[in-house]
C-alpha positions in Angstrom: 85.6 26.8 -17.9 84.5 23.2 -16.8 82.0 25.0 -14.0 81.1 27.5 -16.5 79.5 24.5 -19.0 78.0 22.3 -15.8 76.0 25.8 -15.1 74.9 26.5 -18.5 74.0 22.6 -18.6 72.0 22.5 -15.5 70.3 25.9 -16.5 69.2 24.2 -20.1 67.6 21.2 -17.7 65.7 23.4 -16.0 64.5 25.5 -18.9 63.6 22.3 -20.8 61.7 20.7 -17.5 60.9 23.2 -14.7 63.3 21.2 -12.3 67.2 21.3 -11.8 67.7 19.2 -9.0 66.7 17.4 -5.9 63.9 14.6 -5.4 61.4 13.9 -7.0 57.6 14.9 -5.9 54.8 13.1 -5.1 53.4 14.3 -8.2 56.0 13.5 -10.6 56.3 10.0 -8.9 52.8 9.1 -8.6 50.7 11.4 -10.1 47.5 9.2 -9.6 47.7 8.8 -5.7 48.0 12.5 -5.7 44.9 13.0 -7.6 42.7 11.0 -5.6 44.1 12.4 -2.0 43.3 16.0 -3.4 39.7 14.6 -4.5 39.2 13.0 -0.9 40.5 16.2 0.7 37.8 18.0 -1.6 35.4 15.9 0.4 36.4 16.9 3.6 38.3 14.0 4.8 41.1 14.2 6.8 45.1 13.7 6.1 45.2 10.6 8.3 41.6 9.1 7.0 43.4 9.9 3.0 46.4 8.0 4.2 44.0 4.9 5.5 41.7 5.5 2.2 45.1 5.2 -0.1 46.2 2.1 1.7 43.2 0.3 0.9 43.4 1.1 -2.9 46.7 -0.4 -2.2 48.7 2.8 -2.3 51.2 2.8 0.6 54.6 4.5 0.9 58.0 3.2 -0.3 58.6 0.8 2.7 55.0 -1.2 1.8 53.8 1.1 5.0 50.9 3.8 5.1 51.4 7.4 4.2 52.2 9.3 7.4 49.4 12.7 7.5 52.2 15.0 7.0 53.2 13.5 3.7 50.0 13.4 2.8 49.7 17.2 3.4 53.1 17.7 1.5 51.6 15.9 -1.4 48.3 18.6 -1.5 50.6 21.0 -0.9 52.7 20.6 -4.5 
């Protein structure tokens, strides 16, 4: 009964927001850094020039350090 209500609990979560579980994205964290790394990408310019061009807009990751390219990739990638 119990893991019968958790289900149809964590089914009405996702209904009501498209996500049940897990972390959150890049997009639903900082939806801003997202947009201007997909508008630099537009551009041409590479994951680890984004991640240099984010860090002087003062955008850096959650240890104060720069975006590594493959995160920067995960974030066009949402």
């Amino acid at each position: 009964m119990t893991v019968a209500k958790l289900r149809l609990a964590r089914d009405r979560i996702h209904k009501r927001d498209g996500k049940r579980e897990g972390r959150k994205s890049h997009a639903e964290e900082r939806p801003e850094v997202v947009a201007l790394a997909k508008q630099l990408r537009k551009q041409g310019v590479s994951y680890r020039a984004i991640s240099l061009e984010l860090a002087k807009v003062g955008h850096v990751n959650e240890h104060g350090r720069l975006f590594n390219h493959k995160s920067v990739r995960a974030m066009l990638d949402d």
